[in-house]
N, C-alpha and C positions, 0 to 999 in steps of 0.2 A: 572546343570548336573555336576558330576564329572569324568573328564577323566584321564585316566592312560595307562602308558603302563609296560607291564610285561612279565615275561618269564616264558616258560612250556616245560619244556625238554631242549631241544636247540630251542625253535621257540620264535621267539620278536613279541609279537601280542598287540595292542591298542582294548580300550575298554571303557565301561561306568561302575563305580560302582551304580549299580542299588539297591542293599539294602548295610546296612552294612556287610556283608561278604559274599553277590555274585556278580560276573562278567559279565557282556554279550559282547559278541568279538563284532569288528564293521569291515567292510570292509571299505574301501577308510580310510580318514585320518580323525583329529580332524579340520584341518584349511580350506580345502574345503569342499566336501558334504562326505558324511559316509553312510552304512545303520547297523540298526541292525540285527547282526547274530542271528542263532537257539543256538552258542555254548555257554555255559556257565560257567563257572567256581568256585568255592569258593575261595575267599580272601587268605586263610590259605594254599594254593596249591599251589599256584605261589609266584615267587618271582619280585617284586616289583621293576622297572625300572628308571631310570630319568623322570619324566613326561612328558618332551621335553628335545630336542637336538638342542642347541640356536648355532646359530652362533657367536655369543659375547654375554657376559654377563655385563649389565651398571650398575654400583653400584652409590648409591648418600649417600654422607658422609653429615652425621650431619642436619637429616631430623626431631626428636624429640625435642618441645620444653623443653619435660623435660630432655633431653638428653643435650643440650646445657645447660640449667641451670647447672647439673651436672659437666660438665667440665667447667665450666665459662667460655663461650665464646658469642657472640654475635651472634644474629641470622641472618642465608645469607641474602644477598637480591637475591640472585638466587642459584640454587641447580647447588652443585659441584658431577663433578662425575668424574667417573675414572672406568677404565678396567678391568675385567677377562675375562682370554682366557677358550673359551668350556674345553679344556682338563681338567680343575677345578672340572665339573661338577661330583655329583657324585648322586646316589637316596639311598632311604630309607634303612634303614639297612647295609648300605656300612661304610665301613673304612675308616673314616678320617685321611692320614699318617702323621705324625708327624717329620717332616724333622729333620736330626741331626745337622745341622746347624744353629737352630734356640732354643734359652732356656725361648721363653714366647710365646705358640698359646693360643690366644682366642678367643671367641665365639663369635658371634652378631648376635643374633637374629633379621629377615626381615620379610617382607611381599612380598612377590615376585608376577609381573604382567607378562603374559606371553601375547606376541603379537601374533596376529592375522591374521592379514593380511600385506603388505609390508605396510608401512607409514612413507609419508620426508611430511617436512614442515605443517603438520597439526594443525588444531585450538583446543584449553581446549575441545570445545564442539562438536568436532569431534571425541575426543579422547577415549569413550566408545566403540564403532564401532571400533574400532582398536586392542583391548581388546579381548584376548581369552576366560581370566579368570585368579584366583587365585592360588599363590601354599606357604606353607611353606619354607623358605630359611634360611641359616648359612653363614654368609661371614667369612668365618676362616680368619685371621689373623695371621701374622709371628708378632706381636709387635715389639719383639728386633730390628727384621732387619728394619721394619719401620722408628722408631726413628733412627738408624743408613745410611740409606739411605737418610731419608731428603722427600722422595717420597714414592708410594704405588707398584709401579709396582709389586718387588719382593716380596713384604708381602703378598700379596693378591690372588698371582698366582703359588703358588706351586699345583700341581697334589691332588685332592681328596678338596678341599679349598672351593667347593660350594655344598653340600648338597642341595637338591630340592626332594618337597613331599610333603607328598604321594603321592598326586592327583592335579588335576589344578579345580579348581570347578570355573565354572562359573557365570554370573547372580548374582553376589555378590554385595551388599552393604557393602564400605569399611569403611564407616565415621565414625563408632565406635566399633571397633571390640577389644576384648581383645589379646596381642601378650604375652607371656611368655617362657622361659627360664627356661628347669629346669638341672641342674647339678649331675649327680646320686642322683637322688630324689628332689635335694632342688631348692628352688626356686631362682633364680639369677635375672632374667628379668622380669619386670611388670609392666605394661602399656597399651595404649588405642592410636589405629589408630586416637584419634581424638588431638591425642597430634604430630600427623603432621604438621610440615611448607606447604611442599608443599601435594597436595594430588595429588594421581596418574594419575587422567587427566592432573595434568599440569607440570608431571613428562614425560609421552609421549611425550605432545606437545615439549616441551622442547626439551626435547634428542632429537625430530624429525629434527628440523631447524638445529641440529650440524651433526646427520649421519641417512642414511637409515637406519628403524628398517626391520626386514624380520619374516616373520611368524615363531613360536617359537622361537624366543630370550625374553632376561629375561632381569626386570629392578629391583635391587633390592632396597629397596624403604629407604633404613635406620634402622637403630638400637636403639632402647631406652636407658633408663639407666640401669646400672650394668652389664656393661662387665668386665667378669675376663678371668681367666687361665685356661686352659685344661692341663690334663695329661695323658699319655699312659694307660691305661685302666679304661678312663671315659666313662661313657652314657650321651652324652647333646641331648637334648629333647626340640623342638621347637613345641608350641603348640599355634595357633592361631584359633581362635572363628570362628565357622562355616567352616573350612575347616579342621584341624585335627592336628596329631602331626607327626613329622618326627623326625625318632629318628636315631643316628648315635653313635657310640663308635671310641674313639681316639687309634691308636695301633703304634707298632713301624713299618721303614719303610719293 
């Protein structure tokens, strides 16, 4: 299933994408039970939401092996992660702001896993069950201030800095899915989920044993190779295999 949430008028209603360009509303939520509505809607009529509303967002640095190869560095023995605060989050065709304090943001293309249910301390093969589903992600980047900080905190948690989309689709096989990158038009990112260190069940279990996860939060799972620079009126374009593309444009603040 692909779920989404979107707007029509002023009303924030959740739903299933049942074809590619119709809606059907749902009553109750996507993380306990739901039913489906009579209302329906086209794609092209609504505007397109965060697919969730996470309580924190857990990023894991340096998840591709071809990504490690690229910067020369050695592979973890366990996955590093680090913080975005919600305020970050942004959805599909939203404005990525480009803070004036900073003179390099870039792009990192993810695979984002959207929790399910509350879950501490779970096992690898508990971890599907835990599991919403799928979504498109961009972990924007302050570069400059990175390298200047020493730490992530401030690069990574400016306002608009997490893109999420279109949809969370569930029921997914993640072992080899193609993830790209494109930069008004051109290709930047290209790679394959199966060029993961860790795969996203032992990305859960993980984060589990360090903090409770709560239904819609977001793990973002790493970035391949060819990350560069964004500039005030780009289209970066995340497009992952069997869930879709999320597309966002960079603008002044």
């Amino acid at each position: 299933m692909k779920y989404l949430r979107f707007q029509v008028n002023e009303e924030i209603k959740e739903g299933l994408l049942v074809d590619k360009e119709k809606i059907q509303e749902i009553e109750g939520d996507f993380y306990k039970k739901f039913i489906l509505t009579d209302y329906t809607y086209n794609l092209s009529e609504v505007t397109l939401l965060p697919p969730c509303l996470p309580s924190k967002v857990i990023c894991v640095g340096l998840n591709y092996v071809d990504h490690a190869k690229e910067v020369n560095m050695p592979l973890p023995d366990e996955p590093v992660i680090f913080l975005k605060p919600k305020s970050t989050v942004i959805g599909p065709n939203m404005k990525v702001i480009y803070p004036p304090i900073s003179n390099q943001l870039d792009y990192e293309a993810e695979l984002a896993i959207v929790i399910k249910q509350q879950a501490k301390n779970i096992t690898v093969e508990e971890a599907k069950e835990y599991i919403l589903g799928y979504t498109c992600g961009n972990d924007i980047t302050a570069r400059d201030l990175q390298r200047k900080d020493g730490q992530w905190t401030r690069a990574k948690s400016f306002d608009t800095f997490c893109p999420l989309g279109p949809w969370i689709v569930s029921e997914l096989d993640t072992s080899s899915l193609s993830i790209e990158l494109r930069l008004n038009g051109k290709l930047k990112q290209s790679s394959s989920t199966k060029e993961m260190i860790f795969s996203p069940s032992q990305l859960v279990s993980f984060i589990s044993q360090v903090m409770t996860l709560e239904p819609g939060d977001v793990i973002m799972t790493g970035t391949p190779p060819g990350i560069d620079s964004m500039n005030e009126g780009d289209l970066v374009e995340v497009t992952i295999e069997n869930i879709g593309t999320l597309r966002n444009t960079v603008a002044k603040p």
